[in-house]
C-alpha positions as CSV (number, residue, x, y, z in Angstrom):
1,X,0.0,0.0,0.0
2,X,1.1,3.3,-1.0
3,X,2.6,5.5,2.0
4,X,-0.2,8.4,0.8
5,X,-2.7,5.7,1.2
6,X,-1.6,4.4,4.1
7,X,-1.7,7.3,6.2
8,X,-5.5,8.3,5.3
9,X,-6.5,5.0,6.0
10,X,-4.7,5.2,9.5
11,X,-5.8,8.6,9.9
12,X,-9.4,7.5,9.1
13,X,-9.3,5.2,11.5
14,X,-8.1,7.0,14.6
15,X,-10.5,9.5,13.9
16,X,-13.6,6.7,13.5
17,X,-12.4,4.6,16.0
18,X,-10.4,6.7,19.2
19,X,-12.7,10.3,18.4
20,X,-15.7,9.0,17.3
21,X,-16.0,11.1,14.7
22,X,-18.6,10.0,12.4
23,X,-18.3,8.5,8.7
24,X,-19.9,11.8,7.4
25,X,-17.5,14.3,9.8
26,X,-14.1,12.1,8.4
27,X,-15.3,12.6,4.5
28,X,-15.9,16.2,5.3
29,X,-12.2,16.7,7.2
30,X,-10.4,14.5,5.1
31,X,-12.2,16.1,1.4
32,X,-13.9,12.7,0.0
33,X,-16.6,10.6,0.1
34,X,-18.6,8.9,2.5
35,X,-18.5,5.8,0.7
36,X,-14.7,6.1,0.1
37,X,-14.4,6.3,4.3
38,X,-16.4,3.2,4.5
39,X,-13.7,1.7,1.9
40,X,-10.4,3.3,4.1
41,X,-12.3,1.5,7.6
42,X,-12.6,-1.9,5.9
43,X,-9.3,-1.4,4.7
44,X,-8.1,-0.6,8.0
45,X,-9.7,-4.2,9.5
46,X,-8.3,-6.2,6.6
47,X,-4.6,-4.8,6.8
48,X,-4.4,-5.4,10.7
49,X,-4.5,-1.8,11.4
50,X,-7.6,-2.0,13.6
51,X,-8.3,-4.9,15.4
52,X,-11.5,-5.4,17.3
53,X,-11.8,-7.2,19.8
54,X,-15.0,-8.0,22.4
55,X,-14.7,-9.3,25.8
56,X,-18.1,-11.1,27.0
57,X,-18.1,-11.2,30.6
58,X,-21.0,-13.6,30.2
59,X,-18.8,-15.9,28.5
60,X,-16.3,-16.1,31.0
61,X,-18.4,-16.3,34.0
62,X,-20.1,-19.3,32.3
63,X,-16.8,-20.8,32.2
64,X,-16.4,-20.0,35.8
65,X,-19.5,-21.3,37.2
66,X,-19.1,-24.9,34.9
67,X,-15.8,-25.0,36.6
68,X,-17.5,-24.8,40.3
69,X,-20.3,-26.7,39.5
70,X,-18.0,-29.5,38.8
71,X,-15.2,-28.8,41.5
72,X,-17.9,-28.6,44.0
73,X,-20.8,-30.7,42.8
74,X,-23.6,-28.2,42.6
75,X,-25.9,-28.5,40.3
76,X,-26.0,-25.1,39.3
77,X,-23.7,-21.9,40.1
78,X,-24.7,-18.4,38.2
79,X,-22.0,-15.8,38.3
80,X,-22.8,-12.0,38.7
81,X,-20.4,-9.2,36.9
82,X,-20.8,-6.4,39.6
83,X,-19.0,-2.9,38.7
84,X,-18.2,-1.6,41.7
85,X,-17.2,-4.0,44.5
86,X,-18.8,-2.7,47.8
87,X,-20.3,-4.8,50.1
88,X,-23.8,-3.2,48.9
89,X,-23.4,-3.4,44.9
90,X,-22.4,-7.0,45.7
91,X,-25.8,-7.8,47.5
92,X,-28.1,-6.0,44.8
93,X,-26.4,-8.1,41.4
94,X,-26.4,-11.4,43.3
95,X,-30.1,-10.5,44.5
96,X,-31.0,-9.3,40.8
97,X,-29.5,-12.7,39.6
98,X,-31.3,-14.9,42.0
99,X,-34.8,-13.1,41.6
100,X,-34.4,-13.4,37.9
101,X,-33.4,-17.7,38.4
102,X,-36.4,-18.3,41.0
103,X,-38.9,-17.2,38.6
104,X,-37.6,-19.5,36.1
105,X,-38.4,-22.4,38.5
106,X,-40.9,-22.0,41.0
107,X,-44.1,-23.5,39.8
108,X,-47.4,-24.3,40.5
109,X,-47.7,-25.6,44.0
110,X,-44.1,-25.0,44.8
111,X,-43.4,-24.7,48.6
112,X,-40.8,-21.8,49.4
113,X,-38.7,-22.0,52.3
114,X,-37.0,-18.5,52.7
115,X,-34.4,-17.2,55.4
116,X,-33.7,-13.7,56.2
117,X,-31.3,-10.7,56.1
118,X,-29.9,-7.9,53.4
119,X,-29.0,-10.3,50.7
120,X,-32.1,-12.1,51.0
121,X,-33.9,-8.7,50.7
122,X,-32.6,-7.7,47.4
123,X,-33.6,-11.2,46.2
124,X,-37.2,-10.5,47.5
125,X,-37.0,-6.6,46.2
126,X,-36.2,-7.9,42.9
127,X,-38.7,-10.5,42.5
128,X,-41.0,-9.8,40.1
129,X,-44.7,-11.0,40.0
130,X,-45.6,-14.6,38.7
131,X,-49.0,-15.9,38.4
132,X,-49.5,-19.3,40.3
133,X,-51.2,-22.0,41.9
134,X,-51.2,-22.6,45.5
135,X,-47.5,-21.7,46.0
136,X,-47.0,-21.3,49.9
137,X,-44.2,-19.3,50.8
138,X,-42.4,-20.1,54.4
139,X,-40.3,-18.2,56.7
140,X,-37.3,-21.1,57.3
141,X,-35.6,-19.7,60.8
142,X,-37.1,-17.1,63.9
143,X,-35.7,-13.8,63.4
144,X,-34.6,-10.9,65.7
145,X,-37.0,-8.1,67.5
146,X,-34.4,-6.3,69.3
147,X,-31.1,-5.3,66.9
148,X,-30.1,-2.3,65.5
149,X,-29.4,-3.7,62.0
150,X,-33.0,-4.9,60.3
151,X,-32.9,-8.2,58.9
152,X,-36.0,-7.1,57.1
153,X,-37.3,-10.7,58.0
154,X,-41.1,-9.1,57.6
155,X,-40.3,-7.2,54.5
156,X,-39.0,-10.7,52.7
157,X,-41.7,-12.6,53.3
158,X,-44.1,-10.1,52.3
159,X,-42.4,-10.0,48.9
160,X,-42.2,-13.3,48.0
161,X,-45.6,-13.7,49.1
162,X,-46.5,-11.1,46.7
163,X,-44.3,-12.0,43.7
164,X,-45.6,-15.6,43.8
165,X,-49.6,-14.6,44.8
166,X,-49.5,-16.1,47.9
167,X,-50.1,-15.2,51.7
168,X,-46.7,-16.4,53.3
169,X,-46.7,-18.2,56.6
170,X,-44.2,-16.3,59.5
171,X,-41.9,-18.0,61.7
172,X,-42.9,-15.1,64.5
173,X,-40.3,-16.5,67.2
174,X,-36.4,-15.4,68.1
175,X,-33.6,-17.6,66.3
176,X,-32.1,-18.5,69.6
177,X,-33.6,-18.7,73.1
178,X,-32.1,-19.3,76.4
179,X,-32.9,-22.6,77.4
180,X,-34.0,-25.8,75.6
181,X,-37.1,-26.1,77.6
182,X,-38.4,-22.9,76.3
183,X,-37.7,-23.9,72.4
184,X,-39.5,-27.4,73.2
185,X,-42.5,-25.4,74.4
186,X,-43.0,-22.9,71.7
187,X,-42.7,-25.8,68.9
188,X,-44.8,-27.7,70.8
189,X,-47.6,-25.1,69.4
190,X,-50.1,-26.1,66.8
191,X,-49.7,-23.2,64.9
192,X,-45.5,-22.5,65.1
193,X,-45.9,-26.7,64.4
194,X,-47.8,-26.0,61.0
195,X,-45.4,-23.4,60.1
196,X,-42.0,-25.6,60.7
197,X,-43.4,-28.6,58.5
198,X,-44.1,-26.3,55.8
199,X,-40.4,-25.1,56.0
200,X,-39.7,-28.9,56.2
201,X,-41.7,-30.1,53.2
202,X,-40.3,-27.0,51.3
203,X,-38.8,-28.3,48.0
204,X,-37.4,-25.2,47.1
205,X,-34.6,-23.5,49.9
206,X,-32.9,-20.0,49.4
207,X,-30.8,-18.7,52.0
208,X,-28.0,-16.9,52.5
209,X,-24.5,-17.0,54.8
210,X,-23.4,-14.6,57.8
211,X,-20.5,-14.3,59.7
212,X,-19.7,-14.0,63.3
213,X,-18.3,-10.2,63.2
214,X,-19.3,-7.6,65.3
215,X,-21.5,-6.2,62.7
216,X,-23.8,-9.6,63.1
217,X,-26.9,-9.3,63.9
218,X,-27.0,-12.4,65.9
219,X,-24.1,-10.8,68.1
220,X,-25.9,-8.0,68.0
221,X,-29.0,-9.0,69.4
222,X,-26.9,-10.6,72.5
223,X,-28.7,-13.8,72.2
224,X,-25.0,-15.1,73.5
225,X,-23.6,-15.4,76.4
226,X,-19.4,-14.6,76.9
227,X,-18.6,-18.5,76.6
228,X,-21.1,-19.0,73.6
229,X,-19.0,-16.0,72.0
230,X,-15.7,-17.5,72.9
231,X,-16.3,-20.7,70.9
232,X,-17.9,-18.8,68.0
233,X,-14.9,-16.5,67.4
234,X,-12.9,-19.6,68.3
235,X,-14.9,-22.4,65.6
236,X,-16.9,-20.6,63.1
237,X,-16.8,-19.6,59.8
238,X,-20.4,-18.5,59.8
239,X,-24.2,-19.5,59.8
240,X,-26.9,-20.7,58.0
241,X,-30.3,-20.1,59.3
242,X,-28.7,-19.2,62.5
243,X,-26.9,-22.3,62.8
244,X,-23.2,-21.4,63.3
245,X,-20.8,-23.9,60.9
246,X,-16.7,-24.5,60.6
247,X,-14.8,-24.5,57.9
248,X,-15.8,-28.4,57.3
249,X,-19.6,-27.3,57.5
250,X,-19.8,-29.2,60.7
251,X,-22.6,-27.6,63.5
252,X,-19.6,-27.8,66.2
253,X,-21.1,-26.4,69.2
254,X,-24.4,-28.4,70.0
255,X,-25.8,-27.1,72.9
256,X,-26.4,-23.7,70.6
257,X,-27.7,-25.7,67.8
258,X,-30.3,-27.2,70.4
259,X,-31.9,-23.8,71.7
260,X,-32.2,-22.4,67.7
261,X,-35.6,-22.3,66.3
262,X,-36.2,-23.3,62.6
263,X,-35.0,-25.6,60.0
264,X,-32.3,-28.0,61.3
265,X,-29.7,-28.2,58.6
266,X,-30.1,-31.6,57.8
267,X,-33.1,-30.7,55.8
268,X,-31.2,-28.3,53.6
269,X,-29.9,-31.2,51.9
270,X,-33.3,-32.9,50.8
271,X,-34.3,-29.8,48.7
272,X,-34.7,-30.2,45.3
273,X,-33.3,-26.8,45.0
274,X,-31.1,-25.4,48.3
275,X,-30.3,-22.1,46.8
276,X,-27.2,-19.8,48.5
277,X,-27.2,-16.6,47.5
278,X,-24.0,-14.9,48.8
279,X,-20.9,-12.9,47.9
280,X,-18.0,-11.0,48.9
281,X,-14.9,-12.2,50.2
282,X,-15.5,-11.0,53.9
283,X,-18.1,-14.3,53.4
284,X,-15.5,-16.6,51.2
285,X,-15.4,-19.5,54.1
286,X,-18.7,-19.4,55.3
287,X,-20.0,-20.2,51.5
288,X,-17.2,-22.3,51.3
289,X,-18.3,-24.3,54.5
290,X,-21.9,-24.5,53.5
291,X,-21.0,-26.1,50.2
292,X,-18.6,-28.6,52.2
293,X,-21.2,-29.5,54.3
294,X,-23.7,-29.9,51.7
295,X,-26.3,-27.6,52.6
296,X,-26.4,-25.7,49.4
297,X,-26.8,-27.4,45.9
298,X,-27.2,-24.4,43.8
299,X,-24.6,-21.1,44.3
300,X,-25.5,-17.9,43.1
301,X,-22.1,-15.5,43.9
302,X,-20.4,-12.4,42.2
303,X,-16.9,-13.1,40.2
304,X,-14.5,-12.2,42.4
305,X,-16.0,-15.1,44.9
306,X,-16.1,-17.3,42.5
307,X,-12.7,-17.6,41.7
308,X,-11.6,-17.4,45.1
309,X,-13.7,-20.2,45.7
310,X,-12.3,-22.2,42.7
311,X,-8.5,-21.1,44.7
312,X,-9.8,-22.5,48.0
313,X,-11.0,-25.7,46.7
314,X,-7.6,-26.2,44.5
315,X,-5.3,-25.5,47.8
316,X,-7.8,-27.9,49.5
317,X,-6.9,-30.6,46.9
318,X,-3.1,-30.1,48.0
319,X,-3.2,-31.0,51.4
């Protein structure tokens, strides 16, 4: 190509493709035709000159989430891109995400066990509506009346029990109570009965992870004594449904487990689909203990997560 010739078409080029001028402003600078631009762009492609490339972030987070579906032996992981990573933009894409997935798949007499906190409120504020059948929609764990942070338990429930045209059922009872006697007694009511079957019989699960920081509501609330705290900071990684893990997913501390009110984790492993919803490394072991103990078979996480949890799992392998 002619050195004349080869600079319009470069020159062509940088203008269309690093200014954005337009097809029409380059023939009008450069003295020819609109047509003839067209020709020195094409040009510009074929020689090498410009090369386009397109980066699909869906792409790769499909790749990602095969990958840890078949590391960890879920049956299905979806991967959120989120743009800015703070703790709050984390909680609103994986909540989009998993909104978006439980429409897909709750049906017609589908039974919806649901846990609480901020994650699982973006899921709920997200939902949109679907028109069914006798769907019931269950609260899965007793919440917290007296904490500074709102685990918008109410707010969740009345949500889902909107999206999916149904009147959910409440679970209106702490998470934790002092003595075993007193969480015999209360589940030994008709009506709190009713309501933990329901959570039982739920085929479909979603919950989310939290971790024992002084920002936890649980710790909060002071539903623990000094000793209960001591082997928390000392075992934990985190909870499900208020029902603190390690790293193995092991419940570790049983007399705790025993005063909790709601869905024993055991159950979590019937469900057709036991959807965690959870992100951010701050929470990287607690999701990585759930999945260990096999409480979750469906993982819906942002990126970042995702490969540390692909990192975890390989350095796990080594040892």
């Amino acid at each position: 190509m002619e050195k004349s010739k080869l600079e319009k078409v470069i020159e062509a080029a940088k203008l269309y493709y690093l200014l954005d001028y337009s097809q029409q402003d380059i023939a009008d600078k450069l003295g020819i035709s609109r047509p003839s631009v067209s020709r020195l762009l094409q040009q510009a492609k074929e020689e090498g000159i410009v090369q386009i490339k397109i980066v699909d972030p869906y792409e790769d987070n499909e790749k990602i989430a095969d990958e840890l579906e078949n590391k960890l032996n879920l049956k299905k992981v979806m991967v959120a891109s989120v743009p800015k990573y703070d703790e709050e933009t984390v909680k609103k894409y994986i909540g989009d995400m998993a909104a978006s997935y439980l429409n897909k798949i709750v049906s017609n007499e589908d039974i919806i066990g649901v846990s609480w906190g901020t994650t699982i409120y973006q899921v709920a504020k997200s939902l949109k509506y679907k028109h069914l059948k006798d769907v019931t929609v269950v609260q899965l764990n007793g919440g917290v009346s007296h904490s500074k942070v709102n685990t918008y338990a109410s707010e969740i429930m009345g949500l889902f029990g909107k999206a999916f045209n149904t009147n959910p059922y409440y679970l209106p009872l702490p998470a934790i109570v002092d003595h075993l006697a007193v969480k015999q007694a209360v589940e030994a009511d008709r009506h709190i009965r009713k309501v933990m079957e329901l959570a039982k019989d739920s085929k479909i699960a979603v919950f989310t992870v939290g971790i024992p920081s002084t920002n936890s509501v649980l710790i909060q609330a002071k539903y623990f004594s000094e000793e209960d705290l001591k082997i928390i900071r000392n075992n934990a990684v985190g909870d499900i449904c208020s029902r603190f893990i390690n790293r193995r997913g092991d419940i570790f501390y049983e007399d705790l487990n025993k005063r909790t009110i709601g869905i024993e984790l055991s159950e979590l492993k019937k469900k057709k689909w036991s959807i965690l919803v959870a992100g951010g490394p701050n929470r990287l072991e607690a999701i990585y203990g759930a999945i260990q103990g096999g409480y979750a078979n469906a993982l819906i996480t942002d990126k970042i997560t995702a490969n540390l949890l692909l990192d975890i799992h390989k350095d796990g392998e080594k040892k």
